[in-house]
C-alpha positions as YAML, in Angstrom:
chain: A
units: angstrom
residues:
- id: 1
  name: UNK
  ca: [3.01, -25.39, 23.81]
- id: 2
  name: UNK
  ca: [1.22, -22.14, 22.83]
- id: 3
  name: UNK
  ca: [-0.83, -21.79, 19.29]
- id: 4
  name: UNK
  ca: [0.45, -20.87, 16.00]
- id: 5
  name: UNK
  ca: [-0.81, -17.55, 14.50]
- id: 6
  name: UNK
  ca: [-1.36, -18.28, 11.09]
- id: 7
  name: UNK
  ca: [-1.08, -14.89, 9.06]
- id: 8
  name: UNK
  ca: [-2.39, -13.24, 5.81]
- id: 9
  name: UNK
  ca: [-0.46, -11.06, 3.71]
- id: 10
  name: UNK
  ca: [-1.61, -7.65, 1.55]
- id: 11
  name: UNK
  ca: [0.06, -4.95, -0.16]
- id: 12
  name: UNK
  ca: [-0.43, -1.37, -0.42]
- id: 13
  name: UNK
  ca: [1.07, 0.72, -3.37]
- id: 14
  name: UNK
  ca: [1.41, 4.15, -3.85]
- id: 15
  name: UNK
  ca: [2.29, 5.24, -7.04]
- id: 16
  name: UNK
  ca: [3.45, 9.10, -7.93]
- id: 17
  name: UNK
  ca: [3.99, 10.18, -11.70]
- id: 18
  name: UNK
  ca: [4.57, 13.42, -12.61]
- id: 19
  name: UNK
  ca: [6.24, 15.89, -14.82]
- id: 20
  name: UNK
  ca: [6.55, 19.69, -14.58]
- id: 21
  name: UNK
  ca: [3.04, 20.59, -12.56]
- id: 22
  name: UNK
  ca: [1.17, 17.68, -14.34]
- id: 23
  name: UNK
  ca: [1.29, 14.34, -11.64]
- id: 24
  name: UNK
  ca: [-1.05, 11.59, -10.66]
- id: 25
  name: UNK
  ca: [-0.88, 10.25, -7.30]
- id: 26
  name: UNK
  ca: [-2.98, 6.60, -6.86]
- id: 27
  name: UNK
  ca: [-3.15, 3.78, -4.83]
- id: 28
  name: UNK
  ca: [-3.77, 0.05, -5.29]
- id: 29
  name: UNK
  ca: [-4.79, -2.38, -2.66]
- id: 30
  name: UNK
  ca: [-3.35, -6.29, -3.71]
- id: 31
  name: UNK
  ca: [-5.53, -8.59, -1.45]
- id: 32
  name: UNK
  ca: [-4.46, -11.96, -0.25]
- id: 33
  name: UNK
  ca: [-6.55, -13.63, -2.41]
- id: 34
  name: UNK
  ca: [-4.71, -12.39, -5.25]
- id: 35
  name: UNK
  ca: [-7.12, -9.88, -6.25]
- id: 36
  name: UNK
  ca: [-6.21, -6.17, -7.35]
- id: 37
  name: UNK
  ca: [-8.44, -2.80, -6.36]
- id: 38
  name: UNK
  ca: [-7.73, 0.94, -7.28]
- id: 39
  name: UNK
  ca: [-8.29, 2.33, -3.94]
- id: 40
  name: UNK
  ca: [-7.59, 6.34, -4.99]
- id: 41
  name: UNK
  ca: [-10.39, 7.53, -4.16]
- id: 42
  name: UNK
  ca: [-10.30, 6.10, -0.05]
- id: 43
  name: UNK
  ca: [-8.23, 8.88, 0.58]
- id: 44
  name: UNK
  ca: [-5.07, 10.92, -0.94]
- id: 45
  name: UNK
  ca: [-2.13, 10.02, 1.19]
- id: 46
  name: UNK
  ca: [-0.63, 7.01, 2.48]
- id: 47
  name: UNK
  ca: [-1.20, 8.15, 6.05]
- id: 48
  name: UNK
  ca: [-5.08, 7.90, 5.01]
- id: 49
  name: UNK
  ca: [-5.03, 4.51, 3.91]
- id: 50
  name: UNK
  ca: [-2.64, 2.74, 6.12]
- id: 51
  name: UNK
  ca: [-5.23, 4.00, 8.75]
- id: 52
  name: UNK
  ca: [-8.09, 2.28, 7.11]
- id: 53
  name: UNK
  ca: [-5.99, -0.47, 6.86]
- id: 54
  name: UNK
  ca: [-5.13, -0.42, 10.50]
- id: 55
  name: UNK
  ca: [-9.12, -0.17, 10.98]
- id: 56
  name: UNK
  ca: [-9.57, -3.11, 9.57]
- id: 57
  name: UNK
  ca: [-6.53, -5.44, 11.48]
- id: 58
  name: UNK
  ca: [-3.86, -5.12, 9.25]
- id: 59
  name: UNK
  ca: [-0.29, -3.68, 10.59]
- id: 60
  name: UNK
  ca: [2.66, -2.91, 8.61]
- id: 61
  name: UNK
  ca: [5.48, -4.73, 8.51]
- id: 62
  name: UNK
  ca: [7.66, -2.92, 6.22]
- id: 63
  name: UNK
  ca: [7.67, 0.06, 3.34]
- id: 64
  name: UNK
  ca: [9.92, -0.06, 0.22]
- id: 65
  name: UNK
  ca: [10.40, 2.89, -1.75]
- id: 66
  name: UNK
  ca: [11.66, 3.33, -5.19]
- id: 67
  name: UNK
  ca: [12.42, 7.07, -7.23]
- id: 68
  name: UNK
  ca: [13.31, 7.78, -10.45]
- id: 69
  name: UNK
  ca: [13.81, 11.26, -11.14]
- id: 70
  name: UNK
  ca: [14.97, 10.71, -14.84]
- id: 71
  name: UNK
  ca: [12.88, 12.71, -17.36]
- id: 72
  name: UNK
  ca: [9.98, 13.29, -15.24]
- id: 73
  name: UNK
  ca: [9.44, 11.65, -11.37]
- id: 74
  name: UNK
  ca: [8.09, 8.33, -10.32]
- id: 75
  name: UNK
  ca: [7.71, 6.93, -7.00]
- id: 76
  name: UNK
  ca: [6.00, 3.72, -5.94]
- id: 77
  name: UNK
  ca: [5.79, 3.18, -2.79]
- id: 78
  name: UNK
  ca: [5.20, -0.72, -1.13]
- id: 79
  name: UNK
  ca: [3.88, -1.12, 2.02]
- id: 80
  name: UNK
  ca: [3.68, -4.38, 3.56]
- id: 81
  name: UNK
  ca: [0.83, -5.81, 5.78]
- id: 82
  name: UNK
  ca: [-0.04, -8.46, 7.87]
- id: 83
  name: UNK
  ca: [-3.29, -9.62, 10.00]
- id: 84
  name: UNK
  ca: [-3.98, -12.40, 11.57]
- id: 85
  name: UNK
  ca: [-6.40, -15.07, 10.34]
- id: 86
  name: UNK
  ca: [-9.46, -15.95, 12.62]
...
């Protein structure tokens, strides 16, 4: 019988709030130890930091998106990740 993989678990979140020509786009990295990190400044799309990710061992393993477009715009964006554990 072959070997478990035991897996860890992170989340990437890209938040977009704007209204007229005034938005802020930024990230947040939520670590599997719990811990939280504004990662904006790694990079200014999604495509930028799901590469670092990737870099590091982490894949996705699913996105979520959610708009509301009432009185202004927000997005957040979830992406999912998993790596496994040495």
């Amino acid at each position: 019988m072959g070997r478990m993989v035991a897996w860890e678990y992170a989340l990437l979140v890209r938040r977009y709030q704007g209204q007229g020509r005034n938005f802020h786009v930024s990230f947040v990295w939520y670590a599997p130890d719990g811990s939280r990190k504004d990662i904006t400044a790694f990079g200014d799309t999604a495509i930028a930091h799901l590469n670092r990710a990737g870099r590091e061992g982490w894949e996705l393993v699913s996105a979520a998106e959610d708009v509301n477009n009432v009185q202004g715009s927000t997005e957040v964006h979830r992406y999912h990740l998993k790596r496994p554990i040495n």
